[in-house]
Every structure is written in C-alpha cells, then in structure tokens.
N, CA, C and O atoms as CSV, one atom per row, in Angstrom:
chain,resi,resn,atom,element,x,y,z
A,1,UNK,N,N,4.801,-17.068,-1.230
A,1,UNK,CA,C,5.054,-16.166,-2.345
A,1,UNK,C,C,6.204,-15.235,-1.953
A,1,UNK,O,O,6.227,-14.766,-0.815
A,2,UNK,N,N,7.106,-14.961,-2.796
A,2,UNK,CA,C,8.387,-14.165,-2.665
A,2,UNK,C,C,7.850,-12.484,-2.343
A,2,UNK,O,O,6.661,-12.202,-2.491
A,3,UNK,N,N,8.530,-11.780,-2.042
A,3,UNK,CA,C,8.197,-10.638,-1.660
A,3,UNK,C,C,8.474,-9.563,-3.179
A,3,UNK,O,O,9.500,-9.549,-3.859
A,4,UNK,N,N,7.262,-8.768,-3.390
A,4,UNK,CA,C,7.610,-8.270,-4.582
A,4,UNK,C,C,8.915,-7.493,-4.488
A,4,UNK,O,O,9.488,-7.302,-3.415
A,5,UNK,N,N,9.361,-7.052,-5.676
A,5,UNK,CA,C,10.529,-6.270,-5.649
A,5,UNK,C,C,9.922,-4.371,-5.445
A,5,UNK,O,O,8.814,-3.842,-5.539
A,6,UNK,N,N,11.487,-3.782,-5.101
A,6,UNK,CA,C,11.285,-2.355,-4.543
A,6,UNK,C,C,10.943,-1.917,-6.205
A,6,UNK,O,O,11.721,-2.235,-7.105
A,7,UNK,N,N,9.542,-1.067,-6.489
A,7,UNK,CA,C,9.820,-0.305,-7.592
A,7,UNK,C,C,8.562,-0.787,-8.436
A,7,UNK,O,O,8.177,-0.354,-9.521
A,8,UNK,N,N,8.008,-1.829,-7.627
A,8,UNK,CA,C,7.254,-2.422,-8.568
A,8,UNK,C,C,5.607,-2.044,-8.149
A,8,UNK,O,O,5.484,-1.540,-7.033
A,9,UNK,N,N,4.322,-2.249,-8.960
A,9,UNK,CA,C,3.052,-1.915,-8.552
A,9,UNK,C,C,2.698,-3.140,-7.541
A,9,UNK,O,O,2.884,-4.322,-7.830
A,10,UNK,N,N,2.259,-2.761,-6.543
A,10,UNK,CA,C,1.922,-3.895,-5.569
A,10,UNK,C,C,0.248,-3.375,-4.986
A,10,UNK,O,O,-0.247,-2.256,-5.116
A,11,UNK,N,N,-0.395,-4.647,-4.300
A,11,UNK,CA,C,-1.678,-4.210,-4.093
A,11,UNK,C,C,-1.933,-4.824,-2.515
A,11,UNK,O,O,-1.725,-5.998,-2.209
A,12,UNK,N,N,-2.505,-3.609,-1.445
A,12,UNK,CA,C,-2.363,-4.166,0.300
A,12,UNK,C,C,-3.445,-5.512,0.150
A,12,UNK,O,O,-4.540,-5.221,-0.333
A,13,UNK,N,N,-3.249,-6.801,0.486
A,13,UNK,CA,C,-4.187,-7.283,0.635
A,13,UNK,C,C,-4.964,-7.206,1.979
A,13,UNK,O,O,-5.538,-8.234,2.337
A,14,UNK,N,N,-5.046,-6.061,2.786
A,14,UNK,CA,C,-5.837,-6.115,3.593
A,14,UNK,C,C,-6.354,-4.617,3.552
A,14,UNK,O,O,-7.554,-4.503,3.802
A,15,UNK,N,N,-5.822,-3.718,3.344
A,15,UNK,CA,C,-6.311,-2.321,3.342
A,15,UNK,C,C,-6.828,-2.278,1.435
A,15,UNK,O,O,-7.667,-1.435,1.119
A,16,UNK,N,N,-6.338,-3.082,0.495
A,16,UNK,CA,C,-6.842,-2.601,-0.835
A,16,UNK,C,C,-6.091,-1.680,-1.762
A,16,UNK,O,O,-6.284,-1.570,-2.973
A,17,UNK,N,N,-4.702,-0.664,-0.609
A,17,UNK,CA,C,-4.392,0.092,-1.452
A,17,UNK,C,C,-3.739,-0.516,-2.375
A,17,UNK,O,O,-3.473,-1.714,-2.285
A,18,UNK,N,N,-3.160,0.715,-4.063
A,18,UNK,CA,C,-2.512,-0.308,-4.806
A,18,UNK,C,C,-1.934,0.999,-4.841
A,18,UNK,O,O,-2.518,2.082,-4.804
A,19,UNK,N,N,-0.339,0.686,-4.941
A,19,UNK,CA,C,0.690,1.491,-5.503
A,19,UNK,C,C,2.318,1.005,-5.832
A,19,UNK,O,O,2.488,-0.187,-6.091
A,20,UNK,N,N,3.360,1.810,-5.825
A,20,UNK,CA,C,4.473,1.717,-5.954
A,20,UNK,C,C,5.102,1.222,-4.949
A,20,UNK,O,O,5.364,2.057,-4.084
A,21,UNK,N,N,5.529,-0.100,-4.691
A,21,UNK,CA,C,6.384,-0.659,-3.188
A,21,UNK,C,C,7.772,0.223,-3.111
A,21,UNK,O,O,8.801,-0.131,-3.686
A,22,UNK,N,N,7.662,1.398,-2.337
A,22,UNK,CA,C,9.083,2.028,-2.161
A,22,UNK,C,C,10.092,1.178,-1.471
A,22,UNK,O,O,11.108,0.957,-2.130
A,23,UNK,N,N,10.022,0.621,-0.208
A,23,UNK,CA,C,10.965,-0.110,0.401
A,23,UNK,C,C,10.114,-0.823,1.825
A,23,UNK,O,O,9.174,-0.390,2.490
A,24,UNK,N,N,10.813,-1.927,1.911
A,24,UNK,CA,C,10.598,-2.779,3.020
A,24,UNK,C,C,11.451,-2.783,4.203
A,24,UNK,O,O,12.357,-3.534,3.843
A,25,UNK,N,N,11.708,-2.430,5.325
A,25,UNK,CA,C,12.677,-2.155,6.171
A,25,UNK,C,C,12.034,-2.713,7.811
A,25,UNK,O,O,10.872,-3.048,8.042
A,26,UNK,N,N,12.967,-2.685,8.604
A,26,UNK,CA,C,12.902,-3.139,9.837
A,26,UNK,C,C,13.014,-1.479,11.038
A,26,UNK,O,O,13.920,-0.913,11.650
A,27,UNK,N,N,11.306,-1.231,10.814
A,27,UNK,CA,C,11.053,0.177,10.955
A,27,UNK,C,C,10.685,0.215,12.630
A,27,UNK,O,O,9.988,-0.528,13.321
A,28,UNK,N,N,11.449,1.378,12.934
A,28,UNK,CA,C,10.584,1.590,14.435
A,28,UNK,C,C,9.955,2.875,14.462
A,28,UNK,O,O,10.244,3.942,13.922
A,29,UNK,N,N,9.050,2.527,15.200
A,29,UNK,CA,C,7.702,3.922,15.202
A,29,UNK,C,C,8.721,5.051,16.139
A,29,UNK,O,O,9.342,4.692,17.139
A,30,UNK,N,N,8.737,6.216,15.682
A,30,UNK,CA,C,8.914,7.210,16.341
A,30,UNK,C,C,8.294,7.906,17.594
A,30,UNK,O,O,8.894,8.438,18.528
A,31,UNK,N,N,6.733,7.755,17.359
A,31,UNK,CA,C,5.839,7.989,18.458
A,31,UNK,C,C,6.037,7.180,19.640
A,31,UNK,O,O,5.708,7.770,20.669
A,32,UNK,N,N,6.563,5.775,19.835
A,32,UNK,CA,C,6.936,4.553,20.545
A,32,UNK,C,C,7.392,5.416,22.167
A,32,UNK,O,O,8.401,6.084,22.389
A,33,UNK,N,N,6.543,5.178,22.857
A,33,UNK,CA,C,6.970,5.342,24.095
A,33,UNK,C,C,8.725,4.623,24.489
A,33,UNK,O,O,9.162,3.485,24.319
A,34,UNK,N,N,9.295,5.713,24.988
A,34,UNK,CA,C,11.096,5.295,24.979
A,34,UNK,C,C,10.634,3.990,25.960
A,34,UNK,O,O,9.791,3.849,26.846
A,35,UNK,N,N,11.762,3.013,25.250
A,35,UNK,CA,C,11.830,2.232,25.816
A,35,UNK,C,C,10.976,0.646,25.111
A,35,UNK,O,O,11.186,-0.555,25.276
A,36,UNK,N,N,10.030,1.395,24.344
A,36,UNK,CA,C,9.242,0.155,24.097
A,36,UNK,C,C,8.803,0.138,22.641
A,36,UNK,O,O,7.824,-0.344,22.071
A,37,UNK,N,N,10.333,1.135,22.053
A,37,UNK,CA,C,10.256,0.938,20.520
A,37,UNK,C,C,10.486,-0.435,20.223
A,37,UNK,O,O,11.272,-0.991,20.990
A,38,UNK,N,N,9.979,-1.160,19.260
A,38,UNK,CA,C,10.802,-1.873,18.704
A,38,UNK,C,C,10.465,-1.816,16.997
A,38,UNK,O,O,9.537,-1.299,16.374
A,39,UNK,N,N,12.160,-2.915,16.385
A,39,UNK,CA,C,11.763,-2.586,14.862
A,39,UNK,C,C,10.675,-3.479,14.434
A,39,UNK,O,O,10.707,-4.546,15.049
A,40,UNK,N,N,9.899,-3.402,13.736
A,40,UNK,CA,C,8.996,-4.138,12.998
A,40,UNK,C,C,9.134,-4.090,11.916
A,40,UNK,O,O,9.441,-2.969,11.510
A,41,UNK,N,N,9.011,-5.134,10.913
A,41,UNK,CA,C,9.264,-5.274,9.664
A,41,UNK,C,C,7.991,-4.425,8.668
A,41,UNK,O,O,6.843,-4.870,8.667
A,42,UNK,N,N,8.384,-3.115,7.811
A,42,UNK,CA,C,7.586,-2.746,7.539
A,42,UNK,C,C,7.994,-2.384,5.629
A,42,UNK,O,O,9.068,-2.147,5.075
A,43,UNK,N,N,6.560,-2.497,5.084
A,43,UNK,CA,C,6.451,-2.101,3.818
A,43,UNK,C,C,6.225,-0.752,3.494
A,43,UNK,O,O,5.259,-0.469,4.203
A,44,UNK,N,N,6.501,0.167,2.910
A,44,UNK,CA,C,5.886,1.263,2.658
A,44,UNK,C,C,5.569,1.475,0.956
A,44,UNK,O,O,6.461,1.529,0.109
A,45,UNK,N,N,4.099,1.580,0.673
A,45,UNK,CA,C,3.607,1.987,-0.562
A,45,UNK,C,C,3.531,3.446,-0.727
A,45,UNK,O,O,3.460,4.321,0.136
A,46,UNK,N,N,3.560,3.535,-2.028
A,46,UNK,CA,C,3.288,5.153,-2.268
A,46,UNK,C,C,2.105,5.012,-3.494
A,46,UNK,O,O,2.094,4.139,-4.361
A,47,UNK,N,N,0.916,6.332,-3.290
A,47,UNK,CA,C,0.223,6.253,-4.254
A,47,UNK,C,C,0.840,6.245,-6.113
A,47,UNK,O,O,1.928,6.733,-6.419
A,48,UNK,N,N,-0.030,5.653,-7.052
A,48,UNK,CA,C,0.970,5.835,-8.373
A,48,UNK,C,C,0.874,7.303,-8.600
A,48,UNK,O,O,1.712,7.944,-9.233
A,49,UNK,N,N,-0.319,7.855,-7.983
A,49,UNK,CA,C,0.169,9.223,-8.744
A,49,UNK,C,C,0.764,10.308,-7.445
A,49,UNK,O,O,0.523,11.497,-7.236
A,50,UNK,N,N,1.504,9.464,-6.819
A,50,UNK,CA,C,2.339,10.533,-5.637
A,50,UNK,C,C,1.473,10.226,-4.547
A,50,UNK,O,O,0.551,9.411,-4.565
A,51,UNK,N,N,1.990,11.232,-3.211
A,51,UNK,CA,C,1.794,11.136,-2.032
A,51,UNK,C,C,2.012,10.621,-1.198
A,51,UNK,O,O,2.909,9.801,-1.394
A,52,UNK,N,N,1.483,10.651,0.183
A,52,UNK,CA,C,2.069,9.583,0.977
A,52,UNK,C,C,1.698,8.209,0.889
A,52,UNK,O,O,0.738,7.621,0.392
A,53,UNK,N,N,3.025,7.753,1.691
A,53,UNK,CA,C,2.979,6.368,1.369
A,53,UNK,C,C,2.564,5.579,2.763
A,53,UNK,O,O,2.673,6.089,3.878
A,54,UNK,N,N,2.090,4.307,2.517
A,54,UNK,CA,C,1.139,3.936,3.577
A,54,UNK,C,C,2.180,2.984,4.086
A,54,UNK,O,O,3.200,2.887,3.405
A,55,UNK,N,N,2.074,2.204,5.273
A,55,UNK,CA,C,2.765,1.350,6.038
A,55,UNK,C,C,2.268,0.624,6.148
A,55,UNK,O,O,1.533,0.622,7.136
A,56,UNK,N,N,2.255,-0.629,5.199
A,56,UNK,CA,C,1.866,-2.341,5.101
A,56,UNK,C,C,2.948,-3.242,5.591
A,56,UNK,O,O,4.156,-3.094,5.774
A,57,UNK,N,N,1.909,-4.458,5.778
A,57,UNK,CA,C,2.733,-5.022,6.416
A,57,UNK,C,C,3.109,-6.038,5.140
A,57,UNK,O,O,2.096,-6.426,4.558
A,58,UNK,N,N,4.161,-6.462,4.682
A,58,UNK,CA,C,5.202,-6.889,3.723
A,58,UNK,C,C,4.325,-8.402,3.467
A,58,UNK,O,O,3.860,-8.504,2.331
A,59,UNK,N,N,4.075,-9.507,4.358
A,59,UNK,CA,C,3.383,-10.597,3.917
A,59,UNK,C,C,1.826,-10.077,3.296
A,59,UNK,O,O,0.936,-10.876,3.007
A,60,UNK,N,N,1.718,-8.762,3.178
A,60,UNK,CA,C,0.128,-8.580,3.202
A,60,UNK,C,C,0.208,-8.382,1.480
A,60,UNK,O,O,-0.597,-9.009,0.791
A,61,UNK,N,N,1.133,-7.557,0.892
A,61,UNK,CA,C,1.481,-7.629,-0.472
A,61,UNK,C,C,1.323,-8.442,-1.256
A,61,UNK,O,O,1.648,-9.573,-0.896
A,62,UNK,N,N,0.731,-8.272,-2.753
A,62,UNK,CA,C,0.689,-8.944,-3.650
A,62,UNK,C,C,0.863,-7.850,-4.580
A,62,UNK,O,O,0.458,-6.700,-4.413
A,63,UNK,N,N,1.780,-8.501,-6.011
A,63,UNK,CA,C,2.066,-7.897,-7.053
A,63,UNK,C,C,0.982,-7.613,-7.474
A,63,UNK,O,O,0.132,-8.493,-7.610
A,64,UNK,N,N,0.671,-6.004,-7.862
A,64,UNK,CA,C,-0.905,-5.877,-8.488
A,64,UNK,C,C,-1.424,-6.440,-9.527
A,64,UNK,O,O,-2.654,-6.465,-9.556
A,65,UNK,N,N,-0.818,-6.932,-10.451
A,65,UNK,CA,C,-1.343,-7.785,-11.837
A,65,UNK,C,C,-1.559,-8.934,-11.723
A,65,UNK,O,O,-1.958,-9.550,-12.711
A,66,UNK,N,N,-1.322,-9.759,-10.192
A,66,UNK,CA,C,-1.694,-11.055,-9.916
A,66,UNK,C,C,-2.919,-11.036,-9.185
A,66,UNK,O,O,-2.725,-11.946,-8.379
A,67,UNK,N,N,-3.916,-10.639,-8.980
A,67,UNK,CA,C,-5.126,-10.396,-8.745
A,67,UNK,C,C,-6.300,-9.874,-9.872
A,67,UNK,O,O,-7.357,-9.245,-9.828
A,68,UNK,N,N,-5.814,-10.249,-10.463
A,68,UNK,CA,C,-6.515,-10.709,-11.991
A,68,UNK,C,C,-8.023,-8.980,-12.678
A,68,UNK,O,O,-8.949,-9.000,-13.489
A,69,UNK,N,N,-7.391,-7.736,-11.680
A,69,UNK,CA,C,-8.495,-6.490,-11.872
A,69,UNK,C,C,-7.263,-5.689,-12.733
A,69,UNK,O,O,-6.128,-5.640,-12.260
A,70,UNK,N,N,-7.697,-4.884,-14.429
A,70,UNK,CA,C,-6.957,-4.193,-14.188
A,70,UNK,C,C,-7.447,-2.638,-14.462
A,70,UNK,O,O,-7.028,-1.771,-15.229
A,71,UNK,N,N,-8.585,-2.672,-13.434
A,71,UNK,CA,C,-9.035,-1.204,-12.864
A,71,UNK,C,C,-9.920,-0.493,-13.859
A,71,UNK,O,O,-9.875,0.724,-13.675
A,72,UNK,N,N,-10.606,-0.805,-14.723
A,72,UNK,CA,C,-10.846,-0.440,-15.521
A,72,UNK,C,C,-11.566,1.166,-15.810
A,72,UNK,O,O,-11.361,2.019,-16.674
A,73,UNK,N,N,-12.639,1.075,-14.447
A,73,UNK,CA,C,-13.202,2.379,-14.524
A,73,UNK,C,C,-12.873,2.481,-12.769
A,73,UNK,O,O,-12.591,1.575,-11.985
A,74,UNK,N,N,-13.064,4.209,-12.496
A,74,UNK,CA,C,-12.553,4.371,-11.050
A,74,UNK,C,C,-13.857,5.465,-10.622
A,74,UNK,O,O,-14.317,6.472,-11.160
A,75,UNK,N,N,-14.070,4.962,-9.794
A,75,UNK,CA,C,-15.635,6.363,-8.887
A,75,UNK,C,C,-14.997,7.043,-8.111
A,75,UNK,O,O,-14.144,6.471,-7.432
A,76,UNK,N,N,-15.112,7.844,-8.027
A,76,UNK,CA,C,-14.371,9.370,-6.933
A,76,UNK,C,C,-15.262,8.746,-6.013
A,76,UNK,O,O,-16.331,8.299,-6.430
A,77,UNK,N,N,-14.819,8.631,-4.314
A,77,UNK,CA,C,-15.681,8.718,-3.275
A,77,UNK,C,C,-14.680,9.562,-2.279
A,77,UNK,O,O,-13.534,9.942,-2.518
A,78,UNK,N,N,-15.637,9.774,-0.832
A,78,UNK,CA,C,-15.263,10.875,-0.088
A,78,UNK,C,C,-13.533,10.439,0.233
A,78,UNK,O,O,-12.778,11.388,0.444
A,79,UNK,N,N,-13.008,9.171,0.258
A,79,UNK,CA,C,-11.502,9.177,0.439
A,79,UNK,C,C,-10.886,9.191,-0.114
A,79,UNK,O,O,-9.737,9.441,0.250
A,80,UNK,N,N,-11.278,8.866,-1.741
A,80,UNK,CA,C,-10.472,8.646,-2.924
A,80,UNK,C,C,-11.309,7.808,-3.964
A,80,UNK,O,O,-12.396,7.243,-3.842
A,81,UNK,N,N,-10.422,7.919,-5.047
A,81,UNK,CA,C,-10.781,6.878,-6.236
A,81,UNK,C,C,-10.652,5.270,-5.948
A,81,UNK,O,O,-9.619,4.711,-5.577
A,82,UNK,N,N,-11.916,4.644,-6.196
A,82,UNK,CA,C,-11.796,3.410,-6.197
A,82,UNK,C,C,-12.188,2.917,-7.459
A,82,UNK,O,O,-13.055,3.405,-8.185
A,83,UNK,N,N,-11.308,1.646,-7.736
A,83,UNK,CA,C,-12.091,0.757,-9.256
A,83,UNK,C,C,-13.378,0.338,-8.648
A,83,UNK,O,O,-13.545,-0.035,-7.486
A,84,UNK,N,N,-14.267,0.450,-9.588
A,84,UNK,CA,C,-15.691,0.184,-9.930
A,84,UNK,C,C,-15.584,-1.721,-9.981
A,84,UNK,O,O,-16.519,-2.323,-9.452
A,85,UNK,N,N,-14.751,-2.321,-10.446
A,85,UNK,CA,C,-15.213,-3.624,-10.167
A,85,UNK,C,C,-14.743,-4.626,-9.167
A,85,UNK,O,O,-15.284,-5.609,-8.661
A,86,UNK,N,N,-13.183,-3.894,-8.996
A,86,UNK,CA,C,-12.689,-5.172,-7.342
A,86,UNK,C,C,-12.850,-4.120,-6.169
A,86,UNK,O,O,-12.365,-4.344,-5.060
A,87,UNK,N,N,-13.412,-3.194,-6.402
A,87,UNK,CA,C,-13.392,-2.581,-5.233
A,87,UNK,C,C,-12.246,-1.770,-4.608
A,87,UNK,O,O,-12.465,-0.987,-3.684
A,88,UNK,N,N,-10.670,-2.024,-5.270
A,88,UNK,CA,C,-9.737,-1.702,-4.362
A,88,UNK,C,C,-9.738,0.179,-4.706
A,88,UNK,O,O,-10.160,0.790,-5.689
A,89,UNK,N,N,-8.982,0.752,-3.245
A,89,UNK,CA,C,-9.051,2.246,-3.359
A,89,UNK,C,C,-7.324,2.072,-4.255
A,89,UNK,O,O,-6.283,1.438,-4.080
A,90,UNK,N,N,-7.775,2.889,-5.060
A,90,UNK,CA,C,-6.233,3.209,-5.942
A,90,UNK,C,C,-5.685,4.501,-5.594
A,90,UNK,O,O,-4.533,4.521,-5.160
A,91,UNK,N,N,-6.454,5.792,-5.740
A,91,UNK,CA,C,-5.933,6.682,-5.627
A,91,UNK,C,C,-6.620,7.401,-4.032
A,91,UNK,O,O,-7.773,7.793,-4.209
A,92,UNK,N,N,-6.066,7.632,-2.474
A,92,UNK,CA,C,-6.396,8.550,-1.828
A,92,UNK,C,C,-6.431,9.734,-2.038
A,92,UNK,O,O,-5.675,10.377,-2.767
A,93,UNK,N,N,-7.726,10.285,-1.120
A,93,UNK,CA,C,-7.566,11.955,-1.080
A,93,UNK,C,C,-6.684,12.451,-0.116
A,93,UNK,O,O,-6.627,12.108,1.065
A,94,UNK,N,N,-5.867,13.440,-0.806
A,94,UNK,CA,C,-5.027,14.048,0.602
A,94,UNK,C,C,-5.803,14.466,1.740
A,94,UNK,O,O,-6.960,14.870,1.618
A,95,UNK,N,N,-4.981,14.350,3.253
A,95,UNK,CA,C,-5.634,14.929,4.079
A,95,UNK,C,C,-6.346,16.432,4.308
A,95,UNK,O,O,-6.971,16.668,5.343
C-alpha cells in the first residue's frame, strides 16, 4: 500500500491513534547518545483536534477511512477519547 499523503486523516495501525499525517522524514532522535544517532524513517501524526504529534512508524499507517469505523460514538477514558466500537484512541489527554 502507497504511503498516505502529508495532510491527510491517517490511523497508527499499531498504537490506534487516528489523526492528521503532518510529515514523514528521515528523523534522528535528539536524546541519541553522540555517536549512535542514527536517521530513522519517521511519521509524525497530530491529534485532529491539535496537540502533540506522535512518532509512527510510516509502514504502520493506514488512511483512516480504509478501516471501515467511522467513530461513531467516543467514551472519555483516563488517556483520552476512544470510539466505542473499533476501539481506536482518537483524541489524547494532554500530559
């Protein structure tokens, strides 16, 4: 499957989040002990209604409307809003 485009709603298939794919880049961790940075190919989502954006990994993506949920009702829990029927977390709580 092609990699969604920058701008579009995308959903982590391994963490669940769903948001806005800001950009995909060949990212190196800052924290990286010198010497043993390297770049890794990274996705970054942002929630739809703002905040930070999470660091997926780019094959893990799927366009959110191709997973056939479209969220219908959402339960507040202690990390955030999740849809009530696929389970995925849509909206986090800030730290």
């Amino acid at each position: 499957m092609p990699e969604p485009l920058i701008g579009t709603l995308v959903r982590d298939g391994e963490s669940g989040v769903v948001g806005v794919l800001q950009d995909v880049c060949a990212f190196v961790d800052p924290a990286a002990l010198p010497g043993t940075a390297r770049p890794i190919r990274t996705a970054f989502v942002r929630p739809v209604a703002g905040g930070v954006e999470k660091a997926c990994k780019p094959e893990a993506l799927v366009p959110a409307g191709s997973f056939g949920c479209p969220h219908p009702t959402l339960e507040q829990r202690k990390d955030g809003k999740y849809c009530t029927k696929c389970n995925s977390l849509i909206y986090r709580n800030p730290l």
